[in-house]
N, CA, C and O of each residue as an XYZ file, in Angstrom:
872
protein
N      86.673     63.804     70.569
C      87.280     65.112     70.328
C      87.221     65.439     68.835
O      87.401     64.554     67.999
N      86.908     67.017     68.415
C      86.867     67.159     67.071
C      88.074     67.079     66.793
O      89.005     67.402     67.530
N      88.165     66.446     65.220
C      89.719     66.683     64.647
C      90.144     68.398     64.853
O      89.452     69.379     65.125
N      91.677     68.219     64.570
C      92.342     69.233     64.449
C      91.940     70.287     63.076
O      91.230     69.939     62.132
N      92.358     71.160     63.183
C      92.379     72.589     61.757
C      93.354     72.550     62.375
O      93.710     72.710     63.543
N      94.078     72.130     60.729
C      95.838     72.725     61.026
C      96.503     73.392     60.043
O      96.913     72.952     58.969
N      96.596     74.769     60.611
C      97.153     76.091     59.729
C      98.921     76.050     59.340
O      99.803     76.079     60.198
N      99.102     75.992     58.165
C     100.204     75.902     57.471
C     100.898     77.151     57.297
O     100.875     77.511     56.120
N     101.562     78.005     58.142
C     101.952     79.736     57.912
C     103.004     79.397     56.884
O     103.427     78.247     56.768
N     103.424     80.397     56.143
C     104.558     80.368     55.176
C     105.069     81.865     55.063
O     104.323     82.506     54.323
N     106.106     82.608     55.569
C     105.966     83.927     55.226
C     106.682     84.022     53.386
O     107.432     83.334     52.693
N     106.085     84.995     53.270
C     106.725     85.280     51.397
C     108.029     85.048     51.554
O     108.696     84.920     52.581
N     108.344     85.003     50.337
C     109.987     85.294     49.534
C     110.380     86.541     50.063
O     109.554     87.431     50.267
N     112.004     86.715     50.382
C     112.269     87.703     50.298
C     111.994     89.226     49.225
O     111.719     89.320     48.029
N     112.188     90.131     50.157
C     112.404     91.429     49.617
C     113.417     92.126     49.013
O     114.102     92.739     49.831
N     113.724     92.240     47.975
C     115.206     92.698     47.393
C     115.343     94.220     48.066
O     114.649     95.195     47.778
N     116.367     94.159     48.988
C     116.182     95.393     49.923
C     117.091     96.277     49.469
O     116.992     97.236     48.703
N     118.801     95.384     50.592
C     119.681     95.957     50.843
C     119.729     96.862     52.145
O     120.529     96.687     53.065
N     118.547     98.078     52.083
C     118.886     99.145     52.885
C     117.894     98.724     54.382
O     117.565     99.626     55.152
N     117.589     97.595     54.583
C     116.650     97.403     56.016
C     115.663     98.067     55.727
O     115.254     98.546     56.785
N     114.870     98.462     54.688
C     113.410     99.156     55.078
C     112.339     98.792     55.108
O     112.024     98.038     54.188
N     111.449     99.075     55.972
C     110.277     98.937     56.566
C     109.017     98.677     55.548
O     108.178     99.543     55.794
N     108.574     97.821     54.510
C     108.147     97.891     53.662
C     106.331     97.958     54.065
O     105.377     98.437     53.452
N     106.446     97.265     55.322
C     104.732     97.500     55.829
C     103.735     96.882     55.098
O     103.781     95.699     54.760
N     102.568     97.874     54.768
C     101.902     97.436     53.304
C     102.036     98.028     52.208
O     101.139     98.039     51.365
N     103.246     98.645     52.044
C     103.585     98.743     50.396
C     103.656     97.581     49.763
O     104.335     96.762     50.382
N     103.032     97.044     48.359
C     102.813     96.310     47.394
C     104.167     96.395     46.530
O     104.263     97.202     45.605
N     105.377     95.378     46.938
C     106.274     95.403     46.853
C     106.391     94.243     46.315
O     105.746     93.391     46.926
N     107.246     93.663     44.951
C     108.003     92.368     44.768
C     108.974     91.872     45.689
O     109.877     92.425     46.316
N     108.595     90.775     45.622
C     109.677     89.722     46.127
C     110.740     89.271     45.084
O     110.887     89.631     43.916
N     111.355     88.487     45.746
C     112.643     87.760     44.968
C     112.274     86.113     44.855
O     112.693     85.382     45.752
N     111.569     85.597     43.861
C     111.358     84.236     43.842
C     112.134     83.264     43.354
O     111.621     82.212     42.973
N     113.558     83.485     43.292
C     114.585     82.632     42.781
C     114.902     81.144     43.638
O     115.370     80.134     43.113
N     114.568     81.275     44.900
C     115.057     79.788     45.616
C     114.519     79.090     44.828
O     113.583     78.684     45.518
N     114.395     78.607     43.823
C     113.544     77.585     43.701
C     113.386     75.983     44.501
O     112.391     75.278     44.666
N     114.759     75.797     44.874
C     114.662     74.925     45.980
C     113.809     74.745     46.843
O     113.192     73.694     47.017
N     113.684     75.847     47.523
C     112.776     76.184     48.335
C     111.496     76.315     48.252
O     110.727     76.306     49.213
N     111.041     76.512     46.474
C     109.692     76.326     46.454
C     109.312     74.938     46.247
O     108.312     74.440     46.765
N     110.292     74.184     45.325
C     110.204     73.059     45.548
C     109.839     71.820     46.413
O     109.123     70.825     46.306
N     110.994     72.573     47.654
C     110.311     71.701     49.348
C     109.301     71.843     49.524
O     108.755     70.834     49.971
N     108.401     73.049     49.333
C     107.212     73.863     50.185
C     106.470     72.855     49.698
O     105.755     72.100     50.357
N     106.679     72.846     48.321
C     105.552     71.971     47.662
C     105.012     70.428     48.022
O     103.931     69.850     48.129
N     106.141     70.184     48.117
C     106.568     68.971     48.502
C     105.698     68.763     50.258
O     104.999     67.854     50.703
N     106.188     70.111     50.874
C     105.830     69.424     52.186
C     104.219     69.725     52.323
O     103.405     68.883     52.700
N     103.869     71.226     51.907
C     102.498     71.422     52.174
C     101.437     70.435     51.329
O     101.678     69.926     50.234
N     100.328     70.304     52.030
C      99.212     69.347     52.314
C      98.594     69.554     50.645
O      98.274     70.737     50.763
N      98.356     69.330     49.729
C      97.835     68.991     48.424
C      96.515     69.714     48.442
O      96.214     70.573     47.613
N      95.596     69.241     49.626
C      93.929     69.355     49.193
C      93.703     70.481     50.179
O      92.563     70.820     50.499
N      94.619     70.967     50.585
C      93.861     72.413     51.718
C      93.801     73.303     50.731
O      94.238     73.358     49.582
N      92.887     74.294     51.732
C      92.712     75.782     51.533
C      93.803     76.592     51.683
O      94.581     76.666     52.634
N      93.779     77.296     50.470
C      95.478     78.254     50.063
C      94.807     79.625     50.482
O      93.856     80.071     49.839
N      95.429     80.394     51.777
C      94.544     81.786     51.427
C      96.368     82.444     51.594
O      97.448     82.005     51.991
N      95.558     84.332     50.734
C      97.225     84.660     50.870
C      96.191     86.019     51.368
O      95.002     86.110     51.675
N      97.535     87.155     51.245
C      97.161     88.221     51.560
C      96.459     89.103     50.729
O      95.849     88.668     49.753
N      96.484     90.619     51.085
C      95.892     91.378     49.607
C      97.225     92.211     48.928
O      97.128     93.153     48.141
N      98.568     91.577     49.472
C      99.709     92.135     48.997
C     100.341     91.357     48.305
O     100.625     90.232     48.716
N     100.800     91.941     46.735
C     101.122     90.878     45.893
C     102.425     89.912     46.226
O     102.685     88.894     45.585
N     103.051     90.317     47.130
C     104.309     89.243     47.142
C     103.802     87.756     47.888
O     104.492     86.737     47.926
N     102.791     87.869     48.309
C     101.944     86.612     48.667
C     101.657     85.907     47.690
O     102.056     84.753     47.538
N     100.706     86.716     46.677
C     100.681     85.474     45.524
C     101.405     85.354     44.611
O     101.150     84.504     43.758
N     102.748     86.329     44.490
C     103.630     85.891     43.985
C     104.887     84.323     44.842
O     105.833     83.732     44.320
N     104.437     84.209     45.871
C     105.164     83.814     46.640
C     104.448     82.334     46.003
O     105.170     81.416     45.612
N     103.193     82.268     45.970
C     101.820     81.104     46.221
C     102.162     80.519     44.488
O     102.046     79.335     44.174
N     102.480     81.340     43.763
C     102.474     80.749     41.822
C     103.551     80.561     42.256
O     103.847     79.606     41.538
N     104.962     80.806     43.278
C     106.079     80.040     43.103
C     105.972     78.372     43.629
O     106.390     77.358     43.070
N     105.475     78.486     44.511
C     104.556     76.952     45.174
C     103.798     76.687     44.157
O     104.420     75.842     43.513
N     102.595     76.966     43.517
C     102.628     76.376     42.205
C     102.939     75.839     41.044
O     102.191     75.263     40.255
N     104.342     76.094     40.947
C     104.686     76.005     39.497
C     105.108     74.444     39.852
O     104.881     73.516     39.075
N     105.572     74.332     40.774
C     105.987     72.872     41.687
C     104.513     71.864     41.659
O     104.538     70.717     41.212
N     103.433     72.426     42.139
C     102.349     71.734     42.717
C     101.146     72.487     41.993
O     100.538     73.369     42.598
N     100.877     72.201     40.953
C     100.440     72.760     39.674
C      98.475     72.480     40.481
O      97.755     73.479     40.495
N      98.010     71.391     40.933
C      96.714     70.771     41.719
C      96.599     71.761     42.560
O      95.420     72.114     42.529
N      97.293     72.502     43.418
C      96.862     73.197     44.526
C      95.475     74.090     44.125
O      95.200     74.339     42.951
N      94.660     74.525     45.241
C      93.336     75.297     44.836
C      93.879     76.791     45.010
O      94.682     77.202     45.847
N      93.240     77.476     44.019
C      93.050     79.062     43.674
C      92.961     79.473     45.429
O      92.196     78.957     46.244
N      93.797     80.349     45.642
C      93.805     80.854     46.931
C      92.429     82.311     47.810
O      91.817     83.335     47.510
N      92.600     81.588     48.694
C      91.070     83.049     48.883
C      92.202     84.176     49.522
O      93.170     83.991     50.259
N      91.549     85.638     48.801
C      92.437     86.634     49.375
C      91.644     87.034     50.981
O      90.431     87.054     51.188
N      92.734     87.323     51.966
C      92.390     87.531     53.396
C      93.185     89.091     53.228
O      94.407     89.221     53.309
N      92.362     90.053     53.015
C      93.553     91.401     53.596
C      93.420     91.291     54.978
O      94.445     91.877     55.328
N      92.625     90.795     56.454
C      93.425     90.967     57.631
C      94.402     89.947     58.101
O      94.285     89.363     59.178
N      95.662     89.698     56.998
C      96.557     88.601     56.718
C      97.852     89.181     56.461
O      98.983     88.712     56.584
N      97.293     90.691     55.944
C      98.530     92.080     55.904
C      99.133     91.970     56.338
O      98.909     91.450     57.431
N     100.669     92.350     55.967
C     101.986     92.873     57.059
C     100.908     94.207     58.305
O      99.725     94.546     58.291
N     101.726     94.473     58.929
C     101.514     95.628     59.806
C     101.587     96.727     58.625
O     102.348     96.672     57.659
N     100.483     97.904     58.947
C     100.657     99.255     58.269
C     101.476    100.617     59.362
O     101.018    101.221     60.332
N     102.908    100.716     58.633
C     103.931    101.739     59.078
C     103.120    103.215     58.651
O     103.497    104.369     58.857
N     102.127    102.826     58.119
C     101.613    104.591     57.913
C     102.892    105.563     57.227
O     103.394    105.312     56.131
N     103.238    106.540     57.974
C     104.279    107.542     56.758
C     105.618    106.770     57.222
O     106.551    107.302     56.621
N     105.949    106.034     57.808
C     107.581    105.301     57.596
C     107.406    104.124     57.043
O     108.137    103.279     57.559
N     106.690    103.699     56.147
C     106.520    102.639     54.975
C     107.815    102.969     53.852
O     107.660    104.031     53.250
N     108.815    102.346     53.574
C     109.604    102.338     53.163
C     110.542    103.315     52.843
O     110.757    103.973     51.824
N     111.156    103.247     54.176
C     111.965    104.063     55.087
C     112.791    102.809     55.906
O     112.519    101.628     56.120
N     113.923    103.678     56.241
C     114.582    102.528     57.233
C     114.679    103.168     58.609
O     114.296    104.329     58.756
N     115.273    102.323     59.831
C     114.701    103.231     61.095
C     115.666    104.461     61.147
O     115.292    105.286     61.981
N     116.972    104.851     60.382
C     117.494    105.761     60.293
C     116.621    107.169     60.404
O     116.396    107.898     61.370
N     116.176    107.252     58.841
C     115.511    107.669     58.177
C     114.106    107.915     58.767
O     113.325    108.641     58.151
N     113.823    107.453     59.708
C     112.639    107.087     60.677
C     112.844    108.310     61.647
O     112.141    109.312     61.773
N     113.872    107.992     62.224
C     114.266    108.982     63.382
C     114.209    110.556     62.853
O     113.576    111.458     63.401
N     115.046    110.672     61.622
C     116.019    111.963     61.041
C     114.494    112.454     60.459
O     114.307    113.645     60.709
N     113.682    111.989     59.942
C     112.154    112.438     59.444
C     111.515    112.882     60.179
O     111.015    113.997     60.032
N     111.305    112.000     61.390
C     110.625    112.307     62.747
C     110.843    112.009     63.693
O     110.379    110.979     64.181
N     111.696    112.868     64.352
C     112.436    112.664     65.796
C     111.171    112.625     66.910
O     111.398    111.854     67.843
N     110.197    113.154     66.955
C     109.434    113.048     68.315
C     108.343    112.143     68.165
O     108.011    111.662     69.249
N     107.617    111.713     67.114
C     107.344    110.563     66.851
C     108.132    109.368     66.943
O     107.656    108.303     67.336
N     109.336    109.520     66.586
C     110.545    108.249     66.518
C     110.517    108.071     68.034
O     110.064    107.013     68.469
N     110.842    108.762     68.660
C     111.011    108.582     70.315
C     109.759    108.139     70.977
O     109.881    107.396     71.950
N     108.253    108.585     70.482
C     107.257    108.010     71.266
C     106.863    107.064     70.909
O     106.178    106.572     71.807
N     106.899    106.148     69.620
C     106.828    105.321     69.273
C     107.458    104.124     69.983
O     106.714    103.206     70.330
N     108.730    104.061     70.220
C     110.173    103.421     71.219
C     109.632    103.275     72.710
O     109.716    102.272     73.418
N     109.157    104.286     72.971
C     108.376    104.041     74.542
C     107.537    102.969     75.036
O     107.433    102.741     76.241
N     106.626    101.963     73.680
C     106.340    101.230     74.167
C     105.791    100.642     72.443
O     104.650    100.676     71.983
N     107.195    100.080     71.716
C     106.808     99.738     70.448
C     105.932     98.681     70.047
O     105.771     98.580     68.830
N     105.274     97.798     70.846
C     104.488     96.932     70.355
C     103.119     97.355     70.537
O     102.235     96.605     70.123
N     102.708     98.824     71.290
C     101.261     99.125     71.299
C     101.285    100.406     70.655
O     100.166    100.853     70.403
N     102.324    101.156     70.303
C     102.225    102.171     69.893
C     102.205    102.298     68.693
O     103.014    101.574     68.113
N     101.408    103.135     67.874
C     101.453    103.472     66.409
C     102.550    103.991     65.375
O     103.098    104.995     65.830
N     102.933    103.701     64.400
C     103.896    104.683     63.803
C     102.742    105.573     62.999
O     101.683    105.043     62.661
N     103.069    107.137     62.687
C     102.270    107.761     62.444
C     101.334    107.286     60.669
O     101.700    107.072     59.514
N     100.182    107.315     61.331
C      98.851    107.280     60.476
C      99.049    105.298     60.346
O      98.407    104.882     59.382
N      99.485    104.629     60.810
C      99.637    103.435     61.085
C      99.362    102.869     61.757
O      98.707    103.614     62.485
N      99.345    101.760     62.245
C      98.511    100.508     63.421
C      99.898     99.897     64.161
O     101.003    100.202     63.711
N      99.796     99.265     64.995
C     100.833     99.160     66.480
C     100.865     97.736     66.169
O      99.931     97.334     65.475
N     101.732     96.899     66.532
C     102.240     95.151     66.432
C     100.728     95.270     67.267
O      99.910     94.659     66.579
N     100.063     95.833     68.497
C      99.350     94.944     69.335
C      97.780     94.602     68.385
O      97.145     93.547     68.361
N      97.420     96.182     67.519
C      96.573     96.174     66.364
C      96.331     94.762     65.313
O      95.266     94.378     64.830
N      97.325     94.328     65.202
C      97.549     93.403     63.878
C      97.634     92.294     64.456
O      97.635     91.278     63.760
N      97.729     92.197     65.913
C      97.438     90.874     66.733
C      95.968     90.894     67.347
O      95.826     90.179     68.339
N      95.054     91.476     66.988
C      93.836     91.753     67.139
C      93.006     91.433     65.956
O      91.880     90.968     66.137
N      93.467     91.644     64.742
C      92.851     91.766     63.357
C      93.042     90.647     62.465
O      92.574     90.486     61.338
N      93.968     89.733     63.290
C      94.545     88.597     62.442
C      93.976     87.560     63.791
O      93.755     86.437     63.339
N      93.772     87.616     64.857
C      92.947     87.051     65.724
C      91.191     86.421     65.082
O      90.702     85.292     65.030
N      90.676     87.783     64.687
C      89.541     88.064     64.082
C      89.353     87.273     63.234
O      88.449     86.440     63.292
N      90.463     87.422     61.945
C      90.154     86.737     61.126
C      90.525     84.993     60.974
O      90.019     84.144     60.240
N      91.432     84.912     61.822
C      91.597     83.458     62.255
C      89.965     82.461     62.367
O      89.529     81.557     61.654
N      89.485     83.049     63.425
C      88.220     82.541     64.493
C      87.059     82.359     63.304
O      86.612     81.225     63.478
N      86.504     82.865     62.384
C      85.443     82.250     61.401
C      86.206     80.861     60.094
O      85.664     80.076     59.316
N      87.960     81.223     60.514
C      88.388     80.344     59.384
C      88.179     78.984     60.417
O      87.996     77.835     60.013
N      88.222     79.232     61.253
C      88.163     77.822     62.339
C      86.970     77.068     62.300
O      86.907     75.855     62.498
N      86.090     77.765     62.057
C      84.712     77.700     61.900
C      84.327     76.969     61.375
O      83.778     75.916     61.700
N      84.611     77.523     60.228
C      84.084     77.503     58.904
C      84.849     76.145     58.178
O      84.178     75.249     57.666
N      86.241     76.124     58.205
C      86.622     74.610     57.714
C      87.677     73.952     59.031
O      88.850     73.589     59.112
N      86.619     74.039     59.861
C      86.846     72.726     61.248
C      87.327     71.421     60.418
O      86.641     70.675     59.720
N      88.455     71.380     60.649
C      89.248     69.637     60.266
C      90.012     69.730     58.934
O      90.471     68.787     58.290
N      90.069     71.197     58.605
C      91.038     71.009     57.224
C      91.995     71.376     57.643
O      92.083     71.654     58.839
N      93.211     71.520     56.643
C      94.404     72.066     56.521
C      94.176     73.623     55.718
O      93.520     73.935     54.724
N      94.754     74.144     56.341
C      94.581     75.651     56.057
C      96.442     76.361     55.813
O      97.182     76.727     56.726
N      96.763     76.361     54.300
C      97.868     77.085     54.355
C      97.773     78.352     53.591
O      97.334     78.716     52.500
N      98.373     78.877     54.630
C      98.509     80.729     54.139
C      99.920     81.505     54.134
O     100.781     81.460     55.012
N      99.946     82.291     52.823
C     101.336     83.122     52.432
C     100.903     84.213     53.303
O      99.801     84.759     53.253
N     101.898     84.497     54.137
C     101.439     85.250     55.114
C     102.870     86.512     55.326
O     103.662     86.865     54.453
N     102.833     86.799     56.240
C     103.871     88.140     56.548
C     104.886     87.903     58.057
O     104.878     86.915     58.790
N     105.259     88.470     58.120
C     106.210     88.381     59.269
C     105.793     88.904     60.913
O     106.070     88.478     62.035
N     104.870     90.212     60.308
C     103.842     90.477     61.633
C     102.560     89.151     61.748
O     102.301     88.440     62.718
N     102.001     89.165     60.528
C     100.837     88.229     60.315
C     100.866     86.929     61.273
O     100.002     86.487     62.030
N     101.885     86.574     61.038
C     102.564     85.213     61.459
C     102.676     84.904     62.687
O     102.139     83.978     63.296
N     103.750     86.101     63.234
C     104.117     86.075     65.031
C     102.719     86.421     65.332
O     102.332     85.921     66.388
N     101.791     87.185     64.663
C     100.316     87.306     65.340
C      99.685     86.036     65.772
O      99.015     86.019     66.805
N      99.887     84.742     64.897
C      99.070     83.588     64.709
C      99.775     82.881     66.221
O      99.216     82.344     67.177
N     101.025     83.116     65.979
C     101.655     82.120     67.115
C     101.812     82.792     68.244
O     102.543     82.280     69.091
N     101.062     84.315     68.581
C     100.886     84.854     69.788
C      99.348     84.379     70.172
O      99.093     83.890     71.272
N      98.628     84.522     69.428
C      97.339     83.906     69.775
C      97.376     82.339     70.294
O      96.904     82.001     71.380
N      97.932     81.534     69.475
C      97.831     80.470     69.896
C      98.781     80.032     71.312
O      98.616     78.948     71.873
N      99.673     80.939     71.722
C     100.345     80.880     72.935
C     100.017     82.017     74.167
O     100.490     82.242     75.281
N      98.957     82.592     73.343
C      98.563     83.535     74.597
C      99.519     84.456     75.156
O      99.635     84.768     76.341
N     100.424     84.996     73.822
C     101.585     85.861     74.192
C     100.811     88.036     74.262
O     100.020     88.724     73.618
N     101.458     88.152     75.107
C     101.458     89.645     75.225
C     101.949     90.172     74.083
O     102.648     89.371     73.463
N     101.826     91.300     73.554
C     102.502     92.072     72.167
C     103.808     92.336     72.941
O     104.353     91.535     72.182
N     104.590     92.636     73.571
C     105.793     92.756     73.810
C     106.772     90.997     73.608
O     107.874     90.738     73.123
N     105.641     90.078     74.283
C     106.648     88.697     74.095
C     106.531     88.229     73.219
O     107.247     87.265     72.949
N     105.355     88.787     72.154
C     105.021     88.538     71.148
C     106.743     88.386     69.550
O     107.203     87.678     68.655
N     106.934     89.795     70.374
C     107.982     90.236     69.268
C     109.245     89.293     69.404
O     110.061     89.315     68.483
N     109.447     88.526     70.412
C     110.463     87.802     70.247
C     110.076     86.513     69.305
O     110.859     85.567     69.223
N     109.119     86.524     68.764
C     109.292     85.176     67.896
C     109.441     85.803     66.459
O     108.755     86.637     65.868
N     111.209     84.723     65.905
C     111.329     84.868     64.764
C     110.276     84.480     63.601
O     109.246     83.831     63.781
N     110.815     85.097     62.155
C     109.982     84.420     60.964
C     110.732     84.825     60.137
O     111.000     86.006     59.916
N     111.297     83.544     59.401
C     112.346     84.126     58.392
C     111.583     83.686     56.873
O     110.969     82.638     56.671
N     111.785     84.662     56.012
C     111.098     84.660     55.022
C     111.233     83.299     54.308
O     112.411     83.015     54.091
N     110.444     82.491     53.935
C     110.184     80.873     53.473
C     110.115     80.241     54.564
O     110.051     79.035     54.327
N     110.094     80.488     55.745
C     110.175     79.764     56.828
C     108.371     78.929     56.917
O     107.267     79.302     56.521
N     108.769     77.921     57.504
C     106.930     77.438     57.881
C     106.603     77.069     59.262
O     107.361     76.423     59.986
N     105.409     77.518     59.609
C     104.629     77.421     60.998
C     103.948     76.535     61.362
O     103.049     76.451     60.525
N     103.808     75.791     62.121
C     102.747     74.746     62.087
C     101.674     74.640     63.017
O     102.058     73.774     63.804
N     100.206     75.147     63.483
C      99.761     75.763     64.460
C      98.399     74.781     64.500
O      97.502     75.065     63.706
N      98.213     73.631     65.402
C      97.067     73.143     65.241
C      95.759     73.745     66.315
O      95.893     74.196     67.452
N      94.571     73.583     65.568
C      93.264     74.215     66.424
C      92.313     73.278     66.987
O      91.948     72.412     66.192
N      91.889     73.232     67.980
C      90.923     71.997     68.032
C      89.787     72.713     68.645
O      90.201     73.485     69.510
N      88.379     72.737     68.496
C      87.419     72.863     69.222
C      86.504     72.002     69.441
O      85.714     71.757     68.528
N      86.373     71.251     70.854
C      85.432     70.540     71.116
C      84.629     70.753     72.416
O      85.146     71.750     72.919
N      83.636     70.333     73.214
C      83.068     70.703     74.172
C      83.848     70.866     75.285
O      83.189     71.620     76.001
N      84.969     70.570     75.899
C      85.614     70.751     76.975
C      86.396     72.129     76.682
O      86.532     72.903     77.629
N      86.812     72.407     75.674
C      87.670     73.581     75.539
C      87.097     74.694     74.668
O      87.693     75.633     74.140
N      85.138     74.211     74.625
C      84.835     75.667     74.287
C      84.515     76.920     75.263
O      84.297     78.067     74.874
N      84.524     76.655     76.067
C      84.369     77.661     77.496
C      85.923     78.460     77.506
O      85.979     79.431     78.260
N      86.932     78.189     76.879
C      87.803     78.627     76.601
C      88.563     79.109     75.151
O      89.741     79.348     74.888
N      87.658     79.129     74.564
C      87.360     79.372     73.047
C      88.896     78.525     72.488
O      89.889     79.029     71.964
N      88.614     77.062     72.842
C      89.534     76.469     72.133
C      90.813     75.922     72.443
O      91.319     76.430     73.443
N      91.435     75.103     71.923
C      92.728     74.614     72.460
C      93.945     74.897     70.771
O      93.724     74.614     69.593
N      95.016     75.469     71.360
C      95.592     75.135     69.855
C      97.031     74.853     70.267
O      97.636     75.326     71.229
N      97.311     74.286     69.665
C      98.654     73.250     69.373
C      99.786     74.227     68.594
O      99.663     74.952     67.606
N     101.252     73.856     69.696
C     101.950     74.355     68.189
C     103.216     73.337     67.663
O     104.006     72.811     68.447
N     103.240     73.221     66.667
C     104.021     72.103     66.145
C     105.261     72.535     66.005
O     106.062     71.659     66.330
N     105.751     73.512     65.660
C     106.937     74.268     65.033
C     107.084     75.510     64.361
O     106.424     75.891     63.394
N     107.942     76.076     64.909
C     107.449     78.055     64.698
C     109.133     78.206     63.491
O     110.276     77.921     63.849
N     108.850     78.554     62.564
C     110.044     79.105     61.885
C     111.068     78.037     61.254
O     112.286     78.175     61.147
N     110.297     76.957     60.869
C     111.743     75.993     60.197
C     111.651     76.111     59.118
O     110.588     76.141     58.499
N     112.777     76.204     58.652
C     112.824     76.342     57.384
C     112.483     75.529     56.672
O     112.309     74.423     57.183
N     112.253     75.666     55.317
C     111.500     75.022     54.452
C     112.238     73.848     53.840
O     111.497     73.041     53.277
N     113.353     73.613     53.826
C     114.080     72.747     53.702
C     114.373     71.614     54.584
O     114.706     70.443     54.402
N     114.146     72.325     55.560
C     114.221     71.027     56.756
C     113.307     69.867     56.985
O     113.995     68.897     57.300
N     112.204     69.614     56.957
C     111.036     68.715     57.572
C     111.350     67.354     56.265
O     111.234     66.142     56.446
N     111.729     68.009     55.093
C     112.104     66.666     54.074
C     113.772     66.357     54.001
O     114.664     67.186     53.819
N     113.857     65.385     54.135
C     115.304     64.958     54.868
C     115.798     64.669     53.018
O     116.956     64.766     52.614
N     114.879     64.400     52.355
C     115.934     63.882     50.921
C     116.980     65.868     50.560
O     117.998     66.356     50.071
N     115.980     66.137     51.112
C     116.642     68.059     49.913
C     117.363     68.383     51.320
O     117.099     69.533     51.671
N     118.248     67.656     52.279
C     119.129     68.247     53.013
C     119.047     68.568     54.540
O     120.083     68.834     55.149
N     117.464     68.541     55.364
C     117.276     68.461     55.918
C     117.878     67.741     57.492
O     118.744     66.893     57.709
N     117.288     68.252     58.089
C     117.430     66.890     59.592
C     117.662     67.828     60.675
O     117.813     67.417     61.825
């Protein structure tokens, strides 16, 4: 059997919000103060893999906070189909503000929110299609590495709907809390290429503190 490719998800640092809004792909700062937390990451993620982030800066702001810890890590490749979801015109807006802007869009959207678009925007089922895509040549291409990526909160539940063969509606029930890590292994060998593959999942959403028992864990 070929070894495993095993993808390391990490979603960014928080967003200094307050008001719940929808930040999408607005190119927005994060808040990189845990340092704790970058600390663990460092600690737990794999030394010699491939670092890819997004084309939104709180990724590689997220990735130099894991650096400053793990100074060896390699220069990250940018993936833009690694994006949050694009909200189109309710990009930083909250769903209030969503509704009161556009009431008949707000309502058709709700009818069936994981395939439907927000206006001039792409649907949860879109971004589980596009992050599919770009998964399948990384598999490829470095069969048997470790692959960790600063990723997003849609990005993410995309990875672990693919690898569970979830619908975009059951899709949405899997959490991702910002620093949280994913652990998603891939294997392709002759029995499971007629099925484009077998993938493993190790652990969806633990926090970053947990897997090392000295910083508090268990």
């Amino acid at each position: 059997m070929t070894a495993a490719t095993r993808w390391w998800w990490v979603r960014h640092a928080p967003i200094p919000d307050g008001g719940a809004r929808i930040h999408g792909q607005l190119d927005v700062d994060c808040d990189c103060g845990d340092l704790a937390a970058f600390e663990a990451l460092a600690e737990i993620l794999p030394g010699d893999a491939v670092w890819v982030i997004s084309a939104l800066k709180r990724t590689r702001q997220t990735f130099e906070a894991i650096h400053a810890f793990r100074p060896a890590i390699a220069e990250p490749l940018i993936a833009p189909d690694f994006n949050e979801q694009n909200f189109g015109r309710w990009q930083g807006l909250n769903w209030d503000e969503m509704q009161a802007n556009d009431p008949e869009g707000y309502r058709a959207f709700w009818r069936d929110p994981t395939r439907n678009a927000p206006p001039d925007g792409e649907s949860f089922a879109d971004v589980m299609a596009r992050v599919a895509a770009a998964i399948s040549p990384l598999n490829a291409r470095l069969a048997g590495r470790d692959i960790v990526v600063i990723g997003h909160g849609g990005s993410i539940r995309a990875a672990v709907a693919l690898a569970l063969r979830l619908a975009p509606p059951t899709a949405m029930a899997v959490v991702v809390d910002n620093l949280s890590l994913t652990r998603l292994d891939y294997v392709a060998d002759a029995a499971a290429a007629v099925t484009g593959g077998a993938w493993r999942v190790r652990g969806v959403n633990a926090p970053s503190l947990w897997p090392n028992p000295s910083l508090g864990g268990g």
